[in-house]
N, C-alpha and C positions, 0 to 999 in steps of 0.2 A: 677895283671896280666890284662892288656888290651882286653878288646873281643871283637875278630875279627867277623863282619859281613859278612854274604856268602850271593853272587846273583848267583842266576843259570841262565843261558844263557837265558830260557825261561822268566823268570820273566823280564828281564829288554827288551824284546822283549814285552812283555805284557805291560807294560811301555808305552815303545814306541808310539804303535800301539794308544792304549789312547789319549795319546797326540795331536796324529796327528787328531784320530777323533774329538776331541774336537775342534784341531784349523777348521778341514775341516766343522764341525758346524758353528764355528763364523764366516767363510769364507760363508756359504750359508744364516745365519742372513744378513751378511750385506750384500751382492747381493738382498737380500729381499726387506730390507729396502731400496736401492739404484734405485730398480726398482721400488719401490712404490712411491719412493720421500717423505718417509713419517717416522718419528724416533720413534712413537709409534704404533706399527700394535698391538700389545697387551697388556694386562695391564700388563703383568710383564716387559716390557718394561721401563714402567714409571706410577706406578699406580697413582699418581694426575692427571699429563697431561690424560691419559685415562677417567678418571671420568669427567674432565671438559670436556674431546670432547662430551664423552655420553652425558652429560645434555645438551652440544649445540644442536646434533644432535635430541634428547627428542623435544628438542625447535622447532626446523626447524620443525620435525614433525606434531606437534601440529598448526603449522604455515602452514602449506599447506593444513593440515585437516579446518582451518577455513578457506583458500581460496577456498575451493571447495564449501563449506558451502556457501559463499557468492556469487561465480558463480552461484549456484542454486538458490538463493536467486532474487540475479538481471537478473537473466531470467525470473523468475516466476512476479518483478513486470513490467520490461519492457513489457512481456504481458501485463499483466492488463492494462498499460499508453496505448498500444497498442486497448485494449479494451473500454476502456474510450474513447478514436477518435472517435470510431464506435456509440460508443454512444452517444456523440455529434452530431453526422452525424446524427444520424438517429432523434433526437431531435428535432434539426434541421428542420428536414423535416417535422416531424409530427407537428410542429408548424405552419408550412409554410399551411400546409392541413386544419389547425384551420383557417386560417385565409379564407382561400378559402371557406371551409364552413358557414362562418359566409354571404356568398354572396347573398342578399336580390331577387337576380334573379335567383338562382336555385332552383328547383323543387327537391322536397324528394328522386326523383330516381337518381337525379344528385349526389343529395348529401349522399345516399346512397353506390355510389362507391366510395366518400370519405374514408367512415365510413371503408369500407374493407381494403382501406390501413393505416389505422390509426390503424387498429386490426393487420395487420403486422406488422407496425412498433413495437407498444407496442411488440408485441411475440417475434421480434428479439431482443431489448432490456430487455426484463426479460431473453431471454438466454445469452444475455452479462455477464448482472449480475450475473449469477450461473456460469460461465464458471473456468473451473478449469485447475492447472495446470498439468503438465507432472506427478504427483506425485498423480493425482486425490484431490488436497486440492483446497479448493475455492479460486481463485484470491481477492475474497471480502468479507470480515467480519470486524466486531470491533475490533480495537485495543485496548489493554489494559483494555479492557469490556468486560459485557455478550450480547455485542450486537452479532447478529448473521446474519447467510447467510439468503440472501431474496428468499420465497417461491414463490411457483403460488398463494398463496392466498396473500404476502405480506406483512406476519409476519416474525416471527423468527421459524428456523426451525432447533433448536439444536446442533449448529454450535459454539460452545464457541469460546471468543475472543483470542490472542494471545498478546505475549508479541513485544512489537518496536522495535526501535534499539538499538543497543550495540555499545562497544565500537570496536567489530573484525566482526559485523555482523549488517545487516539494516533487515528490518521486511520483511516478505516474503509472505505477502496480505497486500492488501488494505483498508482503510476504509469505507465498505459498505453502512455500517446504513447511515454513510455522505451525500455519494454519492447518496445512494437512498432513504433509508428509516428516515432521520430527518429532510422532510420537514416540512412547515407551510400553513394553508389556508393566504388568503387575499395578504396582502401586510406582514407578520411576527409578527405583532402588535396587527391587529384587522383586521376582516373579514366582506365583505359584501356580504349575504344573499339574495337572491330575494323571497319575499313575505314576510309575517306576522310570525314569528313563534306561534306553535299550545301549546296551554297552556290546562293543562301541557306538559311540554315537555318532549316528546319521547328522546328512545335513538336509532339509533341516531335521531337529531330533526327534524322534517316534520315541511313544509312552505305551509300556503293555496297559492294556485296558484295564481299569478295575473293575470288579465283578459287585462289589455292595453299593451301596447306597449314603454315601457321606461325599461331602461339599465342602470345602474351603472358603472361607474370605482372601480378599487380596493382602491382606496383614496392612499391621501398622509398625512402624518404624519408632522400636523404641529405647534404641541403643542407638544411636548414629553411629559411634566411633567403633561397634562391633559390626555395624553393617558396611561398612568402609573398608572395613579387614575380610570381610567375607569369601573367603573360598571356596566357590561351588562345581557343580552341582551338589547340594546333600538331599536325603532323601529319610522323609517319616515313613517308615514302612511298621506294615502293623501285621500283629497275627492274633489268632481265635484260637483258642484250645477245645479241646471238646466238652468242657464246661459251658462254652460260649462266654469265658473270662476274653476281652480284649486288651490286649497289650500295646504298646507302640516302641519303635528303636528309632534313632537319629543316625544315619552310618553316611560315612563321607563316598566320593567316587567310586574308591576302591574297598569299598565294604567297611573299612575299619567304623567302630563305632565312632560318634564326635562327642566332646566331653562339652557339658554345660559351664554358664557361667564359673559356677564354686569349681570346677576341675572334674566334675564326677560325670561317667561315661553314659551317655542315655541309652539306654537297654531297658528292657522288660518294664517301660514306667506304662501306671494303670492309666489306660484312654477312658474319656467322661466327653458325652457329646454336649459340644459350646464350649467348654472349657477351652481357653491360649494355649497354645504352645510356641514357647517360642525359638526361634531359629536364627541363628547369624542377625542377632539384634532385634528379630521383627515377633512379632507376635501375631501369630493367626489361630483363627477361631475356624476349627473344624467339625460339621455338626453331620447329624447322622449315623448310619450302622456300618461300620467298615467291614469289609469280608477278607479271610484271612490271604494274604498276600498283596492287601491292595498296598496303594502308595502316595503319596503328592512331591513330587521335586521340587526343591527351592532354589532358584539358579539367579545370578544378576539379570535387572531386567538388561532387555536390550530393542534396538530400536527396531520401531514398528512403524505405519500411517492408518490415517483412520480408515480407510478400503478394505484394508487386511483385517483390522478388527471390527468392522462388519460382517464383512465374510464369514469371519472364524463364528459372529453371532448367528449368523444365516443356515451358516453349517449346521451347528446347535441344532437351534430348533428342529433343522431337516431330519436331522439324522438320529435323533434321539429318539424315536419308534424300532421298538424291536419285533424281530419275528412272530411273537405268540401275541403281542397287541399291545404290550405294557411299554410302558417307559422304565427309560435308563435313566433313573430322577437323580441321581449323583451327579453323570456326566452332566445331563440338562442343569441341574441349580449349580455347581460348578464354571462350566461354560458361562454362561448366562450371567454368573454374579461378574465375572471374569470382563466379558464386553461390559458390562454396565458402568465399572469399573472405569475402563481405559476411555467410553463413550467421554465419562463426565471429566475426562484430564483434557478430551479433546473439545468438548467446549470449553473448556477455561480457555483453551491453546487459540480455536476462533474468536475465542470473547477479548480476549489480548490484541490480536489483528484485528479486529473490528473499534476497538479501543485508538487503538494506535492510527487507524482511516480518521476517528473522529478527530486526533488531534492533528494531521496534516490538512484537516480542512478547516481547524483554527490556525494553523500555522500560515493556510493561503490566506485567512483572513487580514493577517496580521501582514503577509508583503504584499498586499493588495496595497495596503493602506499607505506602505511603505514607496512604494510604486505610486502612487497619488501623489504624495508630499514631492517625493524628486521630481516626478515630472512638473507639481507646480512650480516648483523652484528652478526650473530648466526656461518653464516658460516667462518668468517671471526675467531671468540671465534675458531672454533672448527680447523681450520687450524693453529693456533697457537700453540693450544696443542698439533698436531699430525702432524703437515705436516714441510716438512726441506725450509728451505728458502732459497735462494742464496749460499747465503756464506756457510752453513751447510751442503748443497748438496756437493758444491766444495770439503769440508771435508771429507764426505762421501765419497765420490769418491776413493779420498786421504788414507785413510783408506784402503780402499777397493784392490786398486792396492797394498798394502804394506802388507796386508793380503795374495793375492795373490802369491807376493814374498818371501813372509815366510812359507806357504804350500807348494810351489813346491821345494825351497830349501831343508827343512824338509824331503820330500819325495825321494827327491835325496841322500841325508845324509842316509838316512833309507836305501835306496835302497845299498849302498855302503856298509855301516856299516852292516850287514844283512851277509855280505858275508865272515867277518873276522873270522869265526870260525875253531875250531882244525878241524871238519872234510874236509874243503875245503881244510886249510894247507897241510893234510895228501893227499888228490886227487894231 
């Protein structure tokens, strides 16, 4: 016997009504998607295409968190290239002030308001040097070191170094120690001294004063491989007879005389003012009237920063008035050639750092650009996964109207069919 299945009116009404909501869903999916322009708005849409947009858009992320990183970055050194000008400028000047003090016709009160701007200059430049960024971090420290930010005193003041550049970011200070703090005395080689040094030697080492009127150059270096061998301190010591014949000797630490190139011992050779002499490879030009006992030491240089040899400039001028009104024009043109000297190694030394800001702010240029292309190509990954292109748009569309036409049909059907029942026949 066959068994007959029974629908009751209701049920195939419930049916219906299903159906329809279901198409009237797919009908609102794709107006969704249609409107968004896009075939994965969710992962149950297409969960690969979704995972791969995510990890794009991860990326992109990541990719503009190091663009911001780097905007801060190349702000913070364009200051600093910005604060290295000033410090050249002011350099500058206070070189310029050296030189005017060194002026054999001013009087200690002339050259006392030197000295006052040469004490500005220095204070605006030691606040160059500390000036910090928007973030309060010092524009200038060591890279890649424990060199540290420069105090009032000069030293290091607890400022550890940082790491350079990367491949998505450039370093975000400067090279301080560089710029300020890894000068050298003399000429970088070997240093010249005025006077005798005091045996033993003090730390640091005192020079009996000289009494005449003779000045040194910082020498030139013109033996390398006997400046390399050099064992110092030696010392040009001169004497005057009472002719007023001046002589000069070359004698090592402990007096012994030191033998010239050819082997032969320098002793009682005739002094000529401007005329070289030269010393452990280097040649300097000593000009003026030595008086008998004076001296110049010639010792390796050793490290210095530019603060100290302002100072020692500062001092100079200061202190080069003696009691009857005259200058001490040896110590003064001495001194004075002596910072002019070490002034102009220390602008090479900020012109270098200031060099070296310009090229990290072609380097940002260059992973800016670098940072654009991936992120295009991220965005690029992630519109593939998730966005409709042309022709799938068209489709969608396509789709969409034909969805369209199959709901309102449907609902028409429904609405008709709805009405076939025994109670309406009976009405």
């Amino acid at each position: 016997m066959a068994n007959v299945n029974r629908y009751s009116t209701a049920t195939l009404y419930t049916n219906t009504i299903n159906q329809l909501s279901k198409q009237q869903k797919d009908l609102s999916d794709q107006i969704e998607h249609v409107s968004a322009k896009r075939k994965v708005l969710r992962a149950s849409d297409d969960p690969v295409a979704a995972a791969q947009a995510e990890r794009a858009r991860t990326r992109m992320s990541r990719l503009e968190t190091d663009q911001r990183a780097l905007d801060a970055q190349t702000a913070s050194v364009t200051y600093g290239e910005s604060s290295l000008g000033e410090v050249v400028d002011a350099l500058q000047k206070f070189r310029s002030l050296t030189i005017d003090a060194g002026n054999g016709t001013f009087t200690q009160t002339e050259r006392d308001a030197l000295v006052q701007q040469m004490e500005s200059l220095r204070s605006q430049i030691l606040n160059y040097a500390n000036r910090t960024d928007s973030n309060g971090l010092p524009l200038f420290r060591g890279l890649d070191s424990k060199e540290e930010i420069i105090s009032g005193k000069y030293n290091y003041d607890g400022q550890p170094g940082q790491q350079g550049s990367n491949a998505y970011g450039i370093a975000s200070s400067l090279d301080g120690a560089l710029a300020f703090m890894n000068g050298s005395t003399g000429n970088g080689v070997l240093a010249v001294e005025l006077g005798v040094e005091v045996s033993p030697a003090t730390t640091p080492p005192t020079y009996t004063p000289n009494q005449g009127k003779a000045w040194s150059t910082v020498g030139t270096i013109k033996d390398p491989s006997a400046a390399a061998a050099f064992i110092g301190p030696q010392t040009i010591k001169f004497s005057v007879d009472a002719s007023g014949a001046t002589t000069y000797s070359v004698v090592d630490s402990t007096g012994a005389p030191v033998n010239d190139p050819a082997g032969n011992p320098m002793t009682g050779l005739t002094y000529k003012s401007g005329d070289a002499i030269r010393v452990g490879g280097m040649d300097m030009v000593i000009t003026g009237v030595p008086a008998n006992g004076d001296g110049f030491t010639v010792k390796q240089s050793e490290r210095t920063d530019l603060f100290s040899v302002m100072d020692s400039a500062i001092a100079t001028a200061r202190n080069s008035g003696q009691m009857d009104g005259k200058t001490a024009f040896g110590e003064l043109a001495h001194g004075l050639a002596k910072a002019q000297a070490e002034i102009d190694t220390a602008l090479n030394r900020v012109s270098t750092v200031r060099s070296y800001a310009g090229d990290l702010m072609a380097q940002s240029d260059r992973i800016s650009e670098t940072l654009l292309a991936r992120n295009e190509q991220m965005a690029a990954q992630r519109a593939a996964a998730e966005d409709m292109n042309d022709s799938e748009y068209i489709a969608a569309i396509s789709r969409l109207q034909n969805q369209q036409v199959t709901v309102s049909a449907a609902m028409q059907s429904y609405a008709s069919i709805q009405k076939l029942s025994l109670f309406n026949f009976i009405n």
